[in-house]
C-alpha positions in Angstrom: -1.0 -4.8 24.2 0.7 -6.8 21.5 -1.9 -7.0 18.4 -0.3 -9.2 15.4 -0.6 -7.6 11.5 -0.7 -10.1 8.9 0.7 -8.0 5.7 -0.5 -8.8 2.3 2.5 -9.6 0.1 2.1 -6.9 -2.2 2.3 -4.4 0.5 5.1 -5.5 2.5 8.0 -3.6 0.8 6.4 -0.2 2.6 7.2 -2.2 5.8 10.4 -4.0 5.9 9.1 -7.1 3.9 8.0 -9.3 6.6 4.5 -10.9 6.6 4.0 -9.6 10.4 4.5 -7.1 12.1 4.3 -7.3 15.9 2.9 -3.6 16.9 1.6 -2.0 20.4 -1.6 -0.8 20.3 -4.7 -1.4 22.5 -7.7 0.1 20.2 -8.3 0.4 16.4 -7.5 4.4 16.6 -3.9 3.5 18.2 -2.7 0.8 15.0 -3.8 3.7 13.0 -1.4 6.1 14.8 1.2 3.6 15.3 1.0 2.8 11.8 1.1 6.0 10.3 4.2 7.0 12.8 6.4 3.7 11.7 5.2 2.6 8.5 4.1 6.0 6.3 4.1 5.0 3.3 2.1 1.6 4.0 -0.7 3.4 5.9 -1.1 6.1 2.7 -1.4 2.8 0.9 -4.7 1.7 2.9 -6.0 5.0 4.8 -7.5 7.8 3.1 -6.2 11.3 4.5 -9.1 11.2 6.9 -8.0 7.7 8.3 -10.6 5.8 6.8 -9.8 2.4 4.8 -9.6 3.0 1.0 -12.1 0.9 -0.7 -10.0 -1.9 -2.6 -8.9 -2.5 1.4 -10.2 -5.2 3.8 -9.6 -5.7 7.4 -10.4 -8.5 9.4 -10.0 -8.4 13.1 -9.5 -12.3 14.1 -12.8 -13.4 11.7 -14.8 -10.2 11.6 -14.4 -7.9 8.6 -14.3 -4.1 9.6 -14.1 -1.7 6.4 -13.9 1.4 7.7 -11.6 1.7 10.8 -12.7 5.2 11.2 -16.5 4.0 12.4 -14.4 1.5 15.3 -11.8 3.4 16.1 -12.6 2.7 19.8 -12.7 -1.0 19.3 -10.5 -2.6 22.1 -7.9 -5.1 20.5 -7.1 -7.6 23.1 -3.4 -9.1 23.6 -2.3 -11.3 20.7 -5.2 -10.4 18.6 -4.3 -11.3 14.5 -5.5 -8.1 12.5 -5.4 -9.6 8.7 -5.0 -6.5 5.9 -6.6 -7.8 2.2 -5.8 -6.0 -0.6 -8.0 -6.3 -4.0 -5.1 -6.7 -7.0 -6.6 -5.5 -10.2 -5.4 -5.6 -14.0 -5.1 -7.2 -16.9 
């Protein structure tokens, strides 16, 4: 299954710098993995060690907001499903 990741632009130098990537994965638990094995240093930037979403982290899967993967990890993603990643930008 082909699941689409929309990249915030402040995070897409720990992935290539392209505002989607195009990633196999068929449930929430799998992205995690696959994310973790390709893109390292973006997945420490949004998972806790434990796999769970850090808290300035949003994900929506097509309109429904998920913030902590960890509780859906078995959630099917269905072919072509758009996976948006929101990151809160704080300072002054």
């Amino acid at each position: 299954m082909t699941i689409y990741l929309e990249i915030p632009s402040t995070l897409r130098k720990f992935c290539g710098n392209v505002p989607v990537l195009a990633l196999e994965a068929g449930t929430v638990d799998e992205l995690i993995r696959v994310l973790k094995n390709l893109y390292s240093e973006f997945a420490e930037k949004i998972f806790d060690e434990e796999g769970n979403l850090k808290g300035f982290v949003s994900i929506y899967i097509g309109e429904e907001s998920i913030n902590m993967p960890k509780n859906g990890v078995n959630r099917n993603l269905p072919d072509g499903e758009r996976i948006t990643i929101i990151s809160a930008i704080a300072g002054g």
